[in-house]
C-alpha positions in Angstrom: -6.6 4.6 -21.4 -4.8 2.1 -19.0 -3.9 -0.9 -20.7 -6.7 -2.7 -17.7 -10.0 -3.4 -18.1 -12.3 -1.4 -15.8 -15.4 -2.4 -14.1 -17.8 -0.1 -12.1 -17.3 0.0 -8.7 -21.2 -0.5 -7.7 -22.2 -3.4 -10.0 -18.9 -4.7 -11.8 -20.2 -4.1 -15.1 -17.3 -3.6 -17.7 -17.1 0.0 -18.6 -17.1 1.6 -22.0 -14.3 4.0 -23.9 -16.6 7.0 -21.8 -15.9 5.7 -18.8 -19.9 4.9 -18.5 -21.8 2.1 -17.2 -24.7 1.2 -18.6 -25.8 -1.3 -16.3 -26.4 1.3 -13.6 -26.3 4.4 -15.7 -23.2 5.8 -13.8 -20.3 7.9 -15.3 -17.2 8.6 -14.4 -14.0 10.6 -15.1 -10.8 11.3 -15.6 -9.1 14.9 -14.9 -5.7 16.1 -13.9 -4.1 12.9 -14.4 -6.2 10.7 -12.6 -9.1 8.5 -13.1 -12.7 9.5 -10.8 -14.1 6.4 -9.4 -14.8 7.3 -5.5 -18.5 7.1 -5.3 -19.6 10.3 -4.0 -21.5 8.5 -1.0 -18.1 7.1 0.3 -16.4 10.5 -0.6 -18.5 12.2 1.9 -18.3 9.0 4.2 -14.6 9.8 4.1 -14.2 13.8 4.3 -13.8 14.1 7.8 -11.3 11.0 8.0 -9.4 13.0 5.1 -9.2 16.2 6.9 -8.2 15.2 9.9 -5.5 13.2 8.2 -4.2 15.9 7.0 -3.7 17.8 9.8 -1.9 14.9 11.7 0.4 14.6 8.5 1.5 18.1 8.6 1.9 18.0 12.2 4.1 15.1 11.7 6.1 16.5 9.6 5.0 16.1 6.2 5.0 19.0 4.0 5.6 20.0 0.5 8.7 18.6 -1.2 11.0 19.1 -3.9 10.5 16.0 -6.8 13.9 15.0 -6.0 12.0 13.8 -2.7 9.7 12.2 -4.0 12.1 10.3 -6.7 14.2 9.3 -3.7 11.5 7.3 -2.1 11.9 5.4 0.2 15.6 6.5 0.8 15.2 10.1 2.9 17.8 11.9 4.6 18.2 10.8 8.2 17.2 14.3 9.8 13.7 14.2 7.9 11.7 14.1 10.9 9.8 10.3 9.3 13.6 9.2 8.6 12.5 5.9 10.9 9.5 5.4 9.4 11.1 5.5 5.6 14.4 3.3 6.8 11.3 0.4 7.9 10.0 0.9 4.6 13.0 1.0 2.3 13.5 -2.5 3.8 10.2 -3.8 3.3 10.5 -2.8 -0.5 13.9 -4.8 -0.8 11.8 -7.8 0.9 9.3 -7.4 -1.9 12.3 -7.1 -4.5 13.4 -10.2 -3.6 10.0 -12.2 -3.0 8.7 -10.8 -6.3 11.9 -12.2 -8.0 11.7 -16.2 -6.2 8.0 -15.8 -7.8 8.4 -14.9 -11.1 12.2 -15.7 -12.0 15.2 -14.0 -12.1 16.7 -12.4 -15.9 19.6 -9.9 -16.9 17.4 -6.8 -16.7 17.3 -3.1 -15.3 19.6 -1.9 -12.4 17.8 0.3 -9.4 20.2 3.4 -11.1 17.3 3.2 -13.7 15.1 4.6 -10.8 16.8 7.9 -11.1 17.4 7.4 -7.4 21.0 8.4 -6.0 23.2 5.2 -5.0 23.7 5.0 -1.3 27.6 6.0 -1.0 26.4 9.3 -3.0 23.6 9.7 -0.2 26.2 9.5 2.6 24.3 9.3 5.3 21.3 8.2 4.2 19.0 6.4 6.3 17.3 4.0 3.5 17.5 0.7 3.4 18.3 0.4 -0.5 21.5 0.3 -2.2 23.8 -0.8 -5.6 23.9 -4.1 -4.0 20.0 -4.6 -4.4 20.2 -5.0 -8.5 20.1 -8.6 -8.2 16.6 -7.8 -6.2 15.2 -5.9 -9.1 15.5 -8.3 -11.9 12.2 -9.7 -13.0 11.5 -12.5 -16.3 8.7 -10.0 -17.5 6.4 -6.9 -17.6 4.7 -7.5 -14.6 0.7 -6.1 -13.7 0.8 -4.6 -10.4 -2.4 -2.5 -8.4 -0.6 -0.6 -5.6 -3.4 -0.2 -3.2 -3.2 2.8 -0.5 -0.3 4.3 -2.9 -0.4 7.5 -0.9 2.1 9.7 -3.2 2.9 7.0 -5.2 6.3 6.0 -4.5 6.3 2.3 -4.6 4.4 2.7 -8.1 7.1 5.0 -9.5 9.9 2.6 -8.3 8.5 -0.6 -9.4 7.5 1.4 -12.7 10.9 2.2 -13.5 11.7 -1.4 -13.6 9.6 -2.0 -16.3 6.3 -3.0 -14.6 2.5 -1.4 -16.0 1.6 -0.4 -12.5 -1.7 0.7 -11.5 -1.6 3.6 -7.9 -4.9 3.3 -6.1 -5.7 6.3 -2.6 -8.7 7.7 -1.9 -6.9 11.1 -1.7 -6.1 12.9 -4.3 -3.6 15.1 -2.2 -0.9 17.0 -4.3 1.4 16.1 -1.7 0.7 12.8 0.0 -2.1 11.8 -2.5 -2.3 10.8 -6.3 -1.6 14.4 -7.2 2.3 14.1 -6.2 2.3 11.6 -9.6 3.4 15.1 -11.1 6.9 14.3 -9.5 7.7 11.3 -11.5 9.3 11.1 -14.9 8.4 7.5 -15.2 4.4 6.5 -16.0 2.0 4.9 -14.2 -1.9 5.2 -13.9 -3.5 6.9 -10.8 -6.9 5.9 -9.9 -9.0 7.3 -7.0 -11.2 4.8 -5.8 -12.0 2.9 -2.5 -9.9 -0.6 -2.3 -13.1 -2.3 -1.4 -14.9 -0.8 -4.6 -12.1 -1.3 -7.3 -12.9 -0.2 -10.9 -11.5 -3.4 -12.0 -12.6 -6.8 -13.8 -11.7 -10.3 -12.2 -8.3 -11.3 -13.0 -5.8 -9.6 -14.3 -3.1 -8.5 -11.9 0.4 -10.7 -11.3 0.5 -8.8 -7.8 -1.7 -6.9 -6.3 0.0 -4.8 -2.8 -1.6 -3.3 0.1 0.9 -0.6 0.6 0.7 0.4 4.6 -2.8 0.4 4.1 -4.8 -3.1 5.1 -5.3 -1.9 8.8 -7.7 1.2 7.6 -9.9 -1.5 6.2 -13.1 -2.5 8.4 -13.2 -6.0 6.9 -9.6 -7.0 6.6 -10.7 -10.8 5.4 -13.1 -9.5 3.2 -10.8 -6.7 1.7 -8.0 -9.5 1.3 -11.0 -12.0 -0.7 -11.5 -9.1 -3.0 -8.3 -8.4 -3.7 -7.3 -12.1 -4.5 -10.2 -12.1 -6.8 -8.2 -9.6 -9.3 -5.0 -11.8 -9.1 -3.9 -14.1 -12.4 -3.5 -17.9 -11.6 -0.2 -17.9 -9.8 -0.4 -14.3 -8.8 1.3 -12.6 -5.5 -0.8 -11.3 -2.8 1.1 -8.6 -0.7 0.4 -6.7 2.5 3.3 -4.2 3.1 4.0 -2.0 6.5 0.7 -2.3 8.5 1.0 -2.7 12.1 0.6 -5.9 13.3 0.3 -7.7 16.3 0.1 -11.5 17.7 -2.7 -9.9 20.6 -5.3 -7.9 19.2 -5.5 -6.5 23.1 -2.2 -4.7 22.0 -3.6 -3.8 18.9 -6.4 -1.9 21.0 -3.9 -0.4 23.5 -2.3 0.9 20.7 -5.1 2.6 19.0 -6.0 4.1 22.5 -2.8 5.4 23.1 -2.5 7.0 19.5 -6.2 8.6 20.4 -5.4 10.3 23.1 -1.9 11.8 21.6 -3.8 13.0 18.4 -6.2 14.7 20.8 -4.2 16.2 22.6 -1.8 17.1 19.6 -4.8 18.5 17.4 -7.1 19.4 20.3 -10.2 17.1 18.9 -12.6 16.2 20.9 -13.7 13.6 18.3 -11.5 11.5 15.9 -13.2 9.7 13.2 -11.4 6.3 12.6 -11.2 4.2 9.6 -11.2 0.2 9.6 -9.9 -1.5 12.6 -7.0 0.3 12.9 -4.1 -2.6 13.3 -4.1 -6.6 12.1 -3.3 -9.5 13.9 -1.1 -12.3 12.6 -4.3 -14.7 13.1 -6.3 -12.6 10.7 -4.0 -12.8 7.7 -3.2 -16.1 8.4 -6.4 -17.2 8.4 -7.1 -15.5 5.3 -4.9 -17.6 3.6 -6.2 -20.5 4.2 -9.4 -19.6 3.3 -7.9 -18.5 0.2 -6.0 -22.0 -0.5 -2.4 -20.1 0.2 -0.1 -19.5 2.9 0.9 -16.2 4.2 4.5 -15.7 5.1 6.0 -12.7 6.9 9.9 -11.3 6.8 9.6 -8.4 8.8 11.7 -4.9 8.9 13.3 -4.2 11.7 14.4 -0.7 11.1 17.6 1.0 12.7 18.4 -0.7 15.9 18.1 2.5 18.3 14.8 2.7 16.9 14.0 -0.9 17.5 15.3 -1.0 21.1 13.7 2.5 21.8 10.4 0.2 20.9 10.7 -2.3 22.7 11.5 -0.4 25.9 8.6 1.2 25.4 6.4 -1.6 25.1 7.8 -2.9 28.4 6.5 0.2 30.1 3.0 0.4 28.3 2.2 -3.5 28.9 2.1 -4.4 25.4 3.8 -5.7 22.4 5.0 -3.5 19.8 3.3 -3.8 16.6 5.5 -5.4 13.9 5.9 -4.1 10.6 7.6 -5.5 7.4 5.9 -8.0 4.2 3.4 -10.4 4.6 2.9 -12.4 1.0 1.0 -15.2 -0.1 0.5 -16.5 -4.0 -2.9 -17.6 -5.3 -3.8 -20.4 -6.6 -2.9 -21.5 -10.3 -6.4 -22.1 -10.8 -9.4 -19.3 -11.3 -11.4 -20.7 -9.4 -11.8 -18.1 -6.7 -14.1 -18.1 -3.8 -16.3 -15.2 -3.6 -16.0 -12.8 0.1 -19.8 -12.7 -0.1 -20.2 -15.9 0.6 -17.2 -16.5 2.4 -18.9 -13.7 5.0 -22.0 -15.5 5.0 -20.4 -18.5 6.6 
C-alpha cells in the first residue's frame, strides 16, 4: 500500500485495505504494478483520445527504448528525433530543483549521481540540460510528498525519487512505453496510479508539492483542475505547472491548435481528431488562479538550445503569432487549511 491515504474518485470517501468504498459500493484495483482508479465511464470517454495519441507518438518518434533511456530522463542524445523537446525539459526540472530547494531549505544530502544517470562530460554530446554542477539543486531538508500529475513514463517521478522523495506518478495511460507501465525501467520506487487528475483517489491534504507535468493544457477546466489540486497540498505546500504551452493571447493559443490540426490530419490522414481540454494556457489563467487561491504564480521559463529558439521565433513571425512559452510556473499555498472549494469557486 502507498504510504497515502486514498479516497474514491466519485464521492471522496476514504477507502479501505480492499481498495473498496462503501459509500458508493465501488471497488477498485491494483495489477501489474499499478493502482485501477479510472472510472470506466471516463475510460471510454478517453479511448479514442488514447489511440490516436498513440499513433502521433510513434509517428513522432517515440518508440520502444532500452531502460538505460528511460533512467537517463530528461538528458537524451541529441540525434533522438525529441532531443529539443527533452533539452526544454531537462531545464525545467533544474528550475524546479532549485525552486523546490528556496521552499523547503537547503541540507548536505544526495548528489544527482544517485539518479543512476551518466554525468554530462560522460554523455559528450548530450543535449540535456542537467549536469554535476546541479547537486546543489538537488539537496532538500526532508522526505518530501510529491503527486506527479500527467507522469507519462514516469521520469520526473523516478528522478525526484532517487533523491529521497515518496512520490506518487498519476496518467491515464497505462502505456508500457510512454505510460505507467514503463515504471518497469526504474530501479528506484515510486507508486503508479491510473486515474484522471480531476478525479484523484486522494484525501484533502497531504502532498508538499503536487506537479502538473506537461499536462495542465489537456484539462478542460484549467482553474478548476488547479482548485483541486491545491486542495491536496499541506499548509505551505508548492503548486507546480511544468512544460505546458503557454501564451500571453489566447488567439495564438487557437492558431496554434489549428495549425497542429491540420498537420496531424494530414500526417495520420484523420478526418476527425478528438481533442482533450483546451489545448494551451494563457498567462492570465494561471495567474488568476492564484489569486483566487491566495498565492502568486511565478514563471522562469526554458528557453531550450538557441537554434531551436530562433527557428521559433522566425516562425512565429511568419504564422502571425506568438510562440507558445514553455518552462515552470509555481506558486505555494497558503499556511493555513483553509482551502476554497472549485465548486463553489465555479459557481461564482
Amino acid at each position: 500500500m502507498p504510504s497515502f491515504v486514498l479516497a474514491c474518485p466519485l464521492c471522496a470517501a476514504h477507502l479501505d485495505s480492499a481498495l473498496s468504498c462503501s459509500a458508493c459500493a465501488r471497488d477498485y484495483s491494483y495489477h501489474d504494478g499499478i493502482y485501477r482508479f479510472l472510472l470506466p465511464e471516463r475510460q471510454e470517454a478517453l479511448q479514442s483520445f488514447m489511440s490516436q495519441y498513440r499513433l502521433i507518438r510513434n509517428s513522432d518518434g517515440y518508440r520502444s527504448r532500452p531502460a538505460q533511456y528511460y533512467r537517463s530522463l530528461p538528458d537524451i542524445d541529441p540525434r533522438d528525433p525529441q532531443a529539443q523537446t527533452w533539452r526544454v525539459r531537462a531545464e525545467t526540472f533544474e528550475h524546479l530543483l532549485r525552486q523546490l530547494v528556496r521552499y523547503f531549505g537547503p541540507t548536505p544530502a544526495r548528489s544527482l549521481a544517485a539518479l543512476g544517470a551518466p554525468s554530462k562530460s560522460a554523455q559528450g554530446s548530450s543535449s540535456g540540460a542537467t549536469s554535476n554542477s546541479d547537486e546543489a539543486c538537488a539537496r532538500f531538508s526532508a522526505s518530501l510528498a510529491v503527486l506527479d500529475l500527467g507522469s507519462g513514463n514516469g521520469w520526473l517521478s523516478n528522478r525526484l525519487a532517487a533523491l529521497g522523495h515518496r512520490c506518487v506518478a498519476v496518467d491515464c495511460s497505462d502505456d508500457a512505453e510512454d505510460g505507467l507501465g514503463a515504471f518497469v525501467h526504474y530501479s528506484t520506487p515510486f507508486t503508479c496510479v491510473q486515474a484522471d487528475f480531476d478525479q484523484l483517489p486522494f484525501a484533502r491534504h497531504q502532498f508538499d508539492v503536487v506537479i502538473f507535468n506537461a499536462s495542465l493544457h489537456y484539462s478542460p477546466d484549467v482553474l478548476a483542475t488547479l482548485h483541486r489540486a491545491n486542495n491536496l497540498l499541506l499548509p505551505g505546500g508548492a503548486l507546480v505547472v511544468m512544460d505546458s504551452p503557454t501564451f500571453r493571447s489566447a488567439t495564438s493559443g487557437q492558431r496554434m491548435l489549428a495549425e497542429q490540426s491540420a498537420q496531424l490530419r494530414a500526417q495520420s490522414g484523420m478526418a476527425q481528431l478528438a481533442m482533450l481540454g483546451v489545448g494551451y494556457l494563457t498567462a492570465e489563467t494561471i495567474i488568476t488562479a492564484g489569486r483566487q487561491l491566495g498565492s502568486d504564480f511565478q514563471f522562469t521559463p526554458s528557453r531550450g538550445s538557441f537554434g531551436w529558439a530562433m527557428r521559433r521565433l522566425l516562425a512565429g513571425f511568419k504564422r502571425r503569432r506568438e510562440p507558445a512559452s514553455f518552462g515552470l510556473w509555481h506558486s505555494r499555498a497558503e499556511r493555513s487549511l483553509r482551502q476554497k472549494d472549485p465548486d463553489e469557486l465555479a459557481a461564482r
